[in-house]
N, CA, C and O of each residue as an XYZ file, in Angstrom:
620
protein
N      25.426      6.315     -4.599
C      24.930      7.571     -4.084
C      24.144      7.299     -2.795
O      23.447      6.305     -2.592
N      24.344      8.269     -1.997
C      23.704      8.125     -0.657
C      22.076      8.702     -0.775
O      21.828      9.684     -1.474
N      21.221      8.122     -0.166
C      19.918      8.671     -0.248
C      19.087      8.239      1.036
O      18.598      7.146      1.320
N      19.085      9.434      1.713
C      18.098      9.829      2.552
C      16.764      9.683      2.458
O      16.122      9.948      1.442
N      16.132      9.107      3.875
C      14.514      9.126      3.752
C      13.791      8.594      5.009
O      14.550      7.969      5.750
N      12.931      8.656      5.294
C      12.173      8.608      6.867
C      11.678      7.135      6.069
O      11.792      7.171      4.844
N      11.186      5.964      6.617
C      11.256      4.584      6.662
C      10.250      4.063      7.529
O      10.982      3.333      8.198
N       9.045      3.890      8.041
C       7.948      3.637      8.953
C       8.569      3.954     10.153
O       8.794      3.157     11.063
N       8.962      5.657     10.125
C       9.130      6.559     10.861
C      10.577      6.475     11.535
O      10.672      7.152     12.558
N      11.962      5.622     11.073
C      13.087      5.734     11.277
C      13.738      6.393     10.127
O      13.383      6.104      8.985
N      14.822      7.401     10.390
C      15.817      7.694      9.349
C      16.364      6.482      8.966
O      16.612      5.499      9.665
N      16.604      6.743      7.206
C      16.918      5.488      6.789
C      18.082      6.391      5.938
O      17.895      7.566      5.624
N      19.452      5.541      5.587
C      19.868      5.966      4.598
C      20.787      4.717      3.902
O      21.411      3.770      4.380
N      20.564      5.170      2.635
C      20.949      3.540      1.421
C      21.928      4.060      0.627
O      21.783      5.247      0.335
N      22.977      3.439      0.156
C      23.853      3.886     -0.874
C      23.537      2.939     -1.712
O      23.799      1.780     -1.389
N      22.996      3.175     -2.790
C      22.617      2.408     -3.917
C      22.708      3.606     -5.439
O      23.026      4.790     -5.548
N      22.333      2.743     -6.234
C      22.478      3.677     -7.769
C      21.176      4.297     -7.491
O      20.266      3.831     -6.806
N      21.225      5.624     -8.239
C      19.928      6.093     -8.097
C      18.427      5.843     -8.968
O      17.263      6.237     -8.897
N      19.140      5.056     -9.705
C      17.504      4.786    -10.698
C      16.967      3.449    -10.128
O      16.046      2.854    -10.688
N      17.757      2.840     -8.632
C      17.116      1.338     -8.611
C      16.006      2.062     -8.103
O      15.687      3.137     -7.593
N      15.554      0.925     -8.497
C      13.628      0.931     -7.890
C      13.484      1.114     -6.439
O      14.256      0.501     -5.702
N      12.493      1.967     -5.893
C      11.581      2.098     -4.691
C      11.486      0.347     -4.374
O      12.111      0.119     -3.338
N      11.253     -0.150     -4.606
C      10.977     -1.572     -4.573
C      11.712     -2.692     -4.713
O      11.113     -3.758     -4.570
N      12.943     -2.716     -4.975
C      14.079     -3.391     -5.170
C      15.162     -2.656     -3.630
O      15.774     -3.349     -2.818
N      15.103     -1.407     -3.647
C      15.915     -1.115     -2.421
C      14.726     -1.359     -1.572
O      15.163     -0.686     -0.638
N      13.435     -1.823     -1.075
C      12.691     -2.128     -0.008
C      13.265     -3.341      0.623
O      13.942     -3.446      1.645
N      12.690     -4.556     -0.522
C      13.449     -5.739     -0.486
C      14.125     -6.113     -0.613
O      14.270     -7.071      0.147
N      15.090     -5.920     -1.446
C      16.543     -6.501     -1.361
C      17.236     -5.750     -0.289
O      17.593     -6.358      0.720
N      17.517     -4.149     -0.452
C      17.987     -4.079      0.581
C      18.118     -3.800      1.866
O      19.092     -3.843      2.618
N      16.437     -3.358      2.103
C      16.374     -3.466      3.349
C      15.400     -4.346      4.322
O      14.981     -4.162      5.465
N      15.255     -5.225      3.505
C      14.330     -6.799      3.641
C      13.437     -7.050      4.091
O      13.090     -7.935      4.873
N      12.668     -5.748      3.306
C      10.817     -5.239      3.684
C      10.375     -6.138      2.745
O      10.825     -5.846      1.637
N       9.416     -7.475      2.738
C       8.989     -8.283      1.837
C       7.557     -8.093      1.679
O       7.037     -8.708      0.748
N       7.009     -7.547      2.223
C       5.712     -7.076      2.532
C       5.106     -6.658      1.105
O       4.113     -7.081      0.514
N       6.203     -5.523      0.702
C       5.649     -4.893     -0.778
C       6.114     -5.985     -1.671
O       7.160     -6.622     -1.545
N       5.159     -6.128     -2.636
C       5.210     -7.558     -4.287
C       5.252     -7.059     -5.117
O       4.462     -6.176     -5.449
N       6.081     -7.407     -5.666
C       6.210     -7.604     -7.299
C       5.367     -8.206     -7.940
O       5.428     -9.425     -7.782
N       4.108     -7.629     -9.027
C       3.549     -8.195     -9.585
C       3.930     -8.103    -11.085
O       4.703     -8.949    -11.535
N       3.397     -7.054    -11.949
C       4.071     -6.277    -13.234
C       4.864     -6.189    -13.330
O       5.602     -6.949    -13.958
N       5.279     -4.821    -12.533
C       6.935     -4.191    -12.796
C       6.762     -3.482    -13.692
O       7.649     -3.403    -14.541
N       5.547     -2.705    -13.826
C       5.084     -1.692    -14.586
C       4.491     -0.655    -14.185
O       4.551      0.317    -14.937
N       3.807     -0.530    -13.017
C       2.665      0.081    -12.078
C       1.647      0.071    -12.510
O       1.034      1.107    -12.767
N       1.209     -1.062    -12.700
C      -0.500     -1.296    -13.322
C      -0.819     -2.412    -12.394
O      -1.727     -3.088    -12.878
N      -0.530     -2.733    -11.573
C      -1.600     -3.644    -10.878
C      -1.272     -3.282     -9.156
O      -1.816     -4.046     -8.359
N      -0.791     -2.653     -8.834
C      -0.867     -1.860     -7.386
C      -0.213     -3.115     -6.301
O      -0.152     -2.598     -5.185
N       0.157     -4.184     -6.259
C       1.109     -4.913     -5.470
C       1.905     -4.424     -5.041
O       2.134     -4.368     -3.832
N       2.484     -3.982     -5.831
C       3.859     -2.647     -4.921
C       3.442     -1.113     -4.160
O       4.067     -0.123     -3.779
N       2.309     -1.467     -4.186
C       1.736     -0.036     -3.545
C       2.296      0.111     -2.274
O       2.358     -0.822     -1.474
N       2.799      1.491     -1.999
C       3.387      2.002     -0.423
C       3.122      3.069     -0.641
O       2.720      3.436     -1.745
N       3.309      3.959      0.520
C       2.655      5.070      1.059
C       4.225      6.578      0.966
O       5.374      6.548      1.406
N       3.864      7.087      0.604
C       5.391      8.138      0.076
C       4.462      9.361      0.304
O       3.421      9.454     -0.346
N       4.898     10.507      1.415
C       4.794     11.184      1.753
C       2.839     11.250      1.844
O       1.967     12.006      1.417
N       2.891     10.006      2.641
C       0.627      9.474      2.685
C       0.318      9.898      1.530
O      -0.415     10.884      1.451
N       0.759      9.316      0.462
C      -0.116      8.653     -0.441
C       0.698      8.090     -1.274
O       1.908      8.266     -1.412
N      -0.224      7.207     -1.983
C       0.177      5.725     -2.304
C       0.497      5.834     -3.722
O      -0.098      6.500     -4.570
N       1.560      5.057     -3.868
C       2.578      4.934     -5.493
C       2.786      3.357     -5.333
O       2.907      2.581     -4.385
N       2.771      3.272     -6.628
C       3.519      2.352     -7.139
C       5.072      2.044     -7.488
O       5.525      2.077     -8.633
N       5.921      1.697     -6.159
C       7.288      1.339     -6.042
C       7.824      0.628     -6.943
O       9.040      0.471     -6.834
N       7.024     -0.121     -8.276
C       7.790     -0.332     -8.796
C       8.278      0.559    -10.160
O       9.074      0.319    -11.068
N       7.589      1.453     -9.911
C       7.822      2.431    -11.225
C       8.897      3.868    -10.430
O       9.214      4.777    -11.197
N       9.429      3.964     -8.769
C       9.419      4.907     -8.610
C      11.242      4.882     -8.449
O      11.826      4.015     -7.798
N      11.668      5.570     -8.896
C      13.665      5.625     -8.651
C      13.905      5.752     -7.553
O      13.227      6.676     -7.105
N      14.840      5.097     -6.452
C      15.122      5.795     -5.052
C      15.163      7.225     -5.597
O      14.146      7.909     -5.477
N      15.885      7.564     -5.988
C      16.163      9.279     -6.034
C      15.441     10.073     -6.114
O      15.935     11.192     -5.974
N      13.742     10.019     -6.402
C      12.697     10.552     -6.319
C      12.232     10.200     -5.263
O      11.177     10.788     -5.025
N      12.740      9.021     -3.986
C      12.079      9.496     -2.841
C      13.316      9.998     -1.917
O      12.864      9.803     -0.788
N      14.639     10.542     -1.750
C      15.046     11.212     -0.828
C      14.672     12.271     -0.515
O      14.409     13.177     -1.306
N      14.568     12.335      0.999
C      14.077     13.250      1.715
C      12.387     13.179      2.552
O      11.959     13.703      3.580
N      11.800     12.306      1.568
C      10.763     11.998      1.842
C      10.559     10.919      2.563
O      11.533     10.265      2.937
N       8.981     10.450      2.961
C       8.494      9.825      4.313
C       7.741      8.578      3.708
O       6.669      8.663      3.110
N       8.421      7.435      3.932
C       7.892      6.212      3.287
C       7.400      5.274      4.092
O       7.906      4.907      5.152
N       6.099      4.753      3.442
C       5.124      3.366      5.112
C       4.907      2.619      4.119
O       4.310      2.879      3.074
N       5.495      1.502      4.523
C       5.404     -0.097      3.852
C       4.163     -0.654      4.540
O       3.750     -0.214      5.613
N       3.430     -1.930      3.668
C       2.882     -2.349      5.059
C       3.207     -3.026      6.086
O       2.238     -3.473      6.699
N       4.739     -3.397      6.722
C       5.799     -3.423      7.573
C       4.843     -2.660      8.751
O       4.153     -3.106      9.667
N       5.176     -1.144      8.221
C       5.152     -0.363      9.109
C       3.626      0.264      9.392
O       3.290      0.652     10.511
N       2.691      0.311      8.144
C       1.212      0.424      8.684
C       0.732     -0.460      9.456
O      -0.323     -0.381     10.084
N       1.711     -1.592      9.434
C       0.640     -2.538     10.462
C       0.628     -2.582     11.863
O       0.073     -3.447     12.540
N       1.546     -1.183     12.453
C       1.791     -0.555     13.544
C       0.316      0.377     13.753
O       0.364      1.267     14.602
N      -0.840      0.198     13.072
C      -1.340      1.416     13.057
C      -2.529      1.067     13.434
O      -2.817     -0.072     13.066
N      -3.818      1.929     14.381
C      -5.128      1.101     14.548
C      -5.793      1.122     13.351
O      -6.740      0.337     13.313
N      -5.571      1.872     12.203
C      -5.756      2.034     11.101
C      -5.659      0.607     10.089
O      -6.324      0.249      9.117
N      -4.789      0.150     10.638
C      -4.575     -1.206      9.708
C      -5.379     -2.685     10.553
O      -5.638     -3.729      9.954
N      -5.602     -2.491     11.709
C      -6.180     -3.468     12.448
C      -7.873     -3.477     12.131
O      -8.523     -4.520     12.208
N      -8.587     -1.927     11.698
C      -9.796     -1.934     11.533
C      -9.695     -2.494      9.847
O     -10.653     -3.154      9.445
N      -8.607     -2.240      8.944
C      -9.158     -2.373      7.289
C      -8.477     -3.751      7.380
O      -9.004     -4.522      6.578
N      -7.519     -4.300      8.062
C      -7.060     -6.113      7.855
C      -8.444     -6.759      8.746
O      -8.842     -7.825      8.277
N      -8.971     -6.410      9.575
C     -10.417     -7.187     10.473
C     -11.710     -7.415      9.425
O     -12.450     -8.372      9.194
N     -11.568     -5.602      8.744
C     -12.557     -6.173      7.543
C     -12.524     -6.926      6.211
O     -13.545     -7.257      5.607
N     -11.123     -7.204      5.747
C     -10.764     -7.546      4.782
C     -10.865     -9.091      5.585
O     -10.750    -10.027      4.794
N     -11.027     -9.419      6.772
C     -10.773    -10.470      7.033
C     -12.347    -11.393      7.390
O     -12.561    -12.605      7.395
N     -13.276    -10.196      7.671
C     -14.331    -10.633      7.669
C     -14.991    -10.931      7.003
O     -15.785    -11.863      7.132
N     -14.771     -9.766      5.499
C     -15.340     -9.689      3.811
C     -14.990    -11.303      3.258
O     -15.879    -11.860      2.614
N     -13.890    -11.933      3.474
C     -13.534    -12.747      2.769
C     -12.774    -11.460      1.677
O     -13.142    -11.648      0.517
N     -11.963    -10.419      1.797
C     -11.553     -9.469      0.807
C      -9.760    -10.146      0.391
O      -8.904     -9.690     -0.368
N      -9.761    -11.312      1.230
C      -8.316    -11.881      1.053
C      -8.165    -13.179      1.005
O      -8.294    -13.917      1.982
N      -7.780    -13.670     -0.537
C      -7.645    -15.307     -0.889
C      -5.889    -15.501     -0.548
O      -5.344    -15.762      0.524
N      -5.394    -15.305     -1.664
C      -4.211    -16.084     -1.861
C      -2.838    -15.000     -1.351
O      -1.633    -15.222     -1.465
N      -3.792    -13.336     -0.546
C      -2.639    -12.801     -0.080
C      -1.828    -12.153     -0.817
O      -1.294    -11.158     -0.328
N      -1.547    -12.509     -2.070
C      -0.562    -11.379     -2.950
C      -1.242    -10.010     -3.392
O      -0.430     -9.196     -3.832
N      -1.752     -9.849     -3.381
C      -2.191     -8.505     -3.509
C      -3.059     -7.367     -2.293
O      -3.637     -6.308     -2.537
N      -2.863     -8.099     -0.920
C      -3.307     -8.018     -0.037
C      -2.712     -6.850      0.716
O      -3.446     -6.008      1.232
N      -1.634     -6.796      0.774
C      -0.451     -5.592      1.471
C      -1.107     -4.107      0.302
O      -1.674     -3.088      0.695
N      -0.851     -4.393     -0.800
C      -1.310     -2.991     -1.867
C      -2.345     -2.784     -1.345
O      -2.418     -1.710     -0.747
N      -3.456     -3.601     -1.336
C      -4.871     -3.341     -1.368
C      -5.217     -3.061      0.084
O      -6.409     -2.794      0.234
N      -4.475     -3.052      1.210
C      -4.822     -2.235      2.385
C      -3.977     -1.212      2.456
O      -4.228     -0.412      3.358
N      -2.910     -0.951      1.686
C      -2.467      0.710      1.889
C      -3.423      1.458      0.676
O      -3.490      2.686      0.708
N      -3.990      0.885     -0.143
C      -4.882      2.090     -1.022
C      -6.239      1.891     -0.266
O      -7.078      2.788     -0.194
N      -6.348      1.023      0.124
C      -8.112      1.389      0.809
C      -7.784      2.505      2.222
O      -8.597      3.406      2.430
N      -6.751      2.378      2.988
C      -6.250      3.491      3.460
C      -6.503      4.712      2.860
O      -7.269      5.561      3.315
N      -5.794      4.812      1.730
C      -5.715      6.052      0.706
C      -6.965      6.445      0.733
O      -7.282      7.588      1.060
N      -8.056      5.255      0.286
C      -9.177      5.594     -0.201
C     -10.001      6.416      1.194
O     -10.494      7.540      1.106
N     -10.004      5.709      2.230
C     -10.888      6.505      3.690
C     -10.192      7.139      3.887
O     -10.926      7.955      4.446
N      -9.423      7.494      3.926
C      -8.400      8.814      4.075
C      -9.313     10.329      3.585
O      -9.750     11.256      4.267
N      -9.341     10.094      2.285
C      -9.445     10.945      1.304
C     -11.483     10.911      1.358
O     -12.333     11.741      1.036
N     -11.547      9.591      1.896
C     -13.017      9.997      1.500
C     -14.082      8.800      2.411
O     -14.542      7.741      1.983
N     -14.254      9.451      3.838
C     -14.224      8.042      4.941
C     -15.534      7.235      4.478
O     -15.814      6.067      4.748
N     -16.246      8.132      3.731
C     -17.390      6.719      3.897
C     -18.107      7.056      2.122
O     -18.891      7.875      1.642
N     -17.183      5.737      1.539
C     -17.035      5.953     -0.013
C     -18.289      4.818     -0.243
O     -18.610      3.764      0.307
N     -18.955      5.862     -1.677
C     -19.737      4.278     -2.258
C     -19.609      3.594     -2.374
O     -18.438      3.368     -2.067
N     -20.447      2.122     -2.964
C     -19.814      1.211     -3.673
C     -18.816      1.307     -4.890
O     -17.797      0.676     -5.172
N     -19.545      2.412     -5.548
C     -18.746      3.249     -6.816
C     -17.531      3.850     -6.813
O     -16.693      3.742     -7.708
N     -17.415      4.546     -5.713
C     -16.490      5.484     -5.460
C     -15.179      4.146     -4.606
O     -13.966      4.295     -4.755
N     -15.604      3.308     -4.023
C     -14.573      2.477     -3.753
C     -14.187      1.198     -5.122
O     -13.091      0.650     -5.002
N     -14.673      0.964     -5.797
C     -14.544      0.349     -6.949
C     -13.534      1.158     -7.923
O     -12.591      0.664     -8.541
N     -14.003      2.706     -7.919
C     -12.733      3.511     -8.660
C     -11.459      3.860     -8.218
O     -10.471      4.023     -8.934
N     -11.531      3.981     -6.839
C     -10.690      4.112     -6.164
C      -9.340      3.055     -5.574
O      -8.312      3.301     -4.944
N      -9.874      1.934     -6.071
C      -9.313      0.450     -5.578
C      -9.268      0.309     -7.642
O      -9.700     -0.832     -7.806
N      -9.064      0.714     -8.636
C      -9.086      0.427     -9.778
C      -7.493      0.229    -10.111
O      -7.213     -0.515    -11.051
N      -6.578      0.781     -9.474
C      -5.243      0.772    -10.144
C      -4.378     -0.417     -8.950
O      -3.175     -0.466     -8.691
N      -5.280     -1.100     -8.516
C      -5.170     -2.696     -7.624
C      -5.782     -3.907     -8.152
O      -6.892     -4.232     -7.728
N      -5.202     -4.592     -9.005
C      -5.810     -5.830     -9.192
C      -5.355     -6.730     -8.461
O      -4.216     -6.725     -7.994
N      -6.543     -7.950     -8.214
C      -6.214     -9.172     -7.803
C      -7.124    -10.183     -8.803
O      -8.066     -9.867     -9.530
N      -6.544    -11.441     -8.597
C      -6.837    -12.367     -9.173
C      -7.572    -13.727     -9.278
O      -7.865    -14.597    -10.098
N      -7.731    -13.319     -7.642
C      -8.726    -14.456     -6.691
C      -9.844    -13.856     -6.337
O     -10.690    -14.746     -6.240
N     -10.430    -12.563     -6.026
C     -11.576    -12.447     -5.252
C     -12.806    -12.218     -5.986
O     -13.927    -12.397     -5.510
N     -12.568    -11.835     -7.106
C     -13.560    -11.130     -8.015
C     -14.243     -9.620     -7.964
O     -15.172     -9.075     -8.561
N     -12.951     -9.087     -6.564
C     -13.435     -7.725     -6.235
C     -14.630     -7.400     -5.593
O     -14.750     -6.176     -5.640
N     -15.540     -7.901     -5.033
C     -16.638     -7.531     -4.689
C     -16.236     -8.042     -3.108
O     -16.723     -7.317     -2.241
N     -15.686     -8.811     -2.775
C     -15.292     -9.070     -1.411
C     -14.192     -8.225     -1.021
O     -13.879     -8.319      0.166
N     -13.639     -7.557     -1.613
C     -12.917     -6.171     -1.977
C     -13.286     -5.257     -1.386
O     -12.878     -4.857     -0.296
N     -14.322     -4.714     -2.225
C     -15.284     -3.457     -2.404
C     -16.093     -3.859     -1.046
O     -15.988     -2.988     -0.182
N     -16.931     -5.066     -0.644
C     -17.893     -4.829      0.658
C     -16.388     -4.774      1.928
O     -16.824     -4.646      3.072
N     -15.040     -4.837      1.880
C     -14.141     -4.533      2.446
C     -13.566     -3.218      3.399
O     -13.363     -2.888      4.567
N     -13.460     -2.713      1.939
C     -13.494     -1.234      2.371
C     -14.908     -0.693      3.343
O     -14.810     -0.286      4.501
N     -16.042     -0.789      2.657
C     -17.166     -0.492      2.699
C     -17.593     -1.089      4.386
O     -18.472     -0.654      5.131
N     -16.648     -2.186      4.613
C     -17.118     -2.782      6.105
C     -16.093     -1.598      7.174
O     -16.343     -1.106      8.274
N     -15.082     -1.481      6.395
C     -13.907     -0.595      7.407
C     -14.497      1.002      7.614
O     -14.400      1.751      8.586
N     -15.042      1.165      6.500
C     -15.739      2.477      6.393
C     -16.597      2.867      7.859
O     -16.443      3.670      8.779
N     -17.172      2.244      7.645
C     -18.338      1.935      8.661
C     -18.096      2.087     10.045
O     -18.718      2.889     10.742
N     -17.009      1.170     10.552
C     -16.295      1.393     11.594
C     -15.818      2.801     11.878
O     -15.297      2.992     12.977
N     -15.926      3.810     11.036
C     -15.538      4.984     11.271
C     -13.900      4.987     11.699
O     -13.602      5.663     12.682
N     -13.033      4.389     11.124
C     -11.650      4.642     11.611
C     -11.348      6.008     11.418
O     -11.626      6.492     10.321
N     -10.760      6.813     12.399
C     -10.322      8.246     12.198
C      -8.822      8.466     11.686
O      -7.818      8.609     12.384
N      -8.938      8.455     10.054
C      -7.705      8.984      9.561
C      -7.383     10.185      9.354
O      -6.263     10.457      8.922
């Protein structure tokens, strides 16, 4: 089946089955490696991408629930001054060890100043909750966001 969809702002179109994964047609077939496989459940936010600005978990989502719609990998956020202010702070925080969970966790802290530019400690701790990682202990995380905040990026 053919399936339509905007792609970090190119028409994209895939003939694939329709229940493969958001995340299997990224990478396999269109060789966006950016988004990870962690679960394969949508509980730990590695596969997080951006579907019509705001953020899902690709590995739970069917192509066929995104035709028509507008999809940003972090491929394509990293086109953005948006991603240069939250990767500078994640880079200053120490908010990034070993990198695998690094791509999710700057399209939801996106999500998160998006929705709410200058979040608590609290309010970014809940908000960054459906993102685990396994190296930082989260608090180099959380002063992450909290450093990008600051900067006032205008989303």
């Amino acid at each position: 089946m053919k399936i339509n969809f905007k792609l970090n702002g190119s028409n994209v179109t895939v003939d694939v089955v329709p229940s493969k994964r958001l995340l299997d047609v990224l990478r396999e077939d269109l060789h966006l490696t950016g988004t990870k496989e962690g679960c394969g459940e949508g509980e730990c936010g590695a596969c997080t991408v951006l579907v019509d600005n705001r953020p899902i978990n690709s590995c739970i989502a069917p192509i066929a629930n995104i035709a028509n719609k507008e999809v940003i990998t972090i491929e394509g956020f990293r086109e953005t001054k948006a991603y240069r202010v939250i990767a500078d702070a994640f880079a200053d925080m120490g908010g990034s060890q070993c990198g695998f969970c690094t791509p999710g966790m700057i399209l939801a802290t996106y999500a998160v100043l998006r929705d709410n530019p200058h979040p608590t400690e609290e309010e970014a701790r809940i908000a960054l909750s459906g993102n685990l990682c396994r190296c930082t202990g989260y608090q180099a995380i959380v002063n992450a966001v909290l450093k990008a905040s600051e900067k006032g990026i205008k989303l």
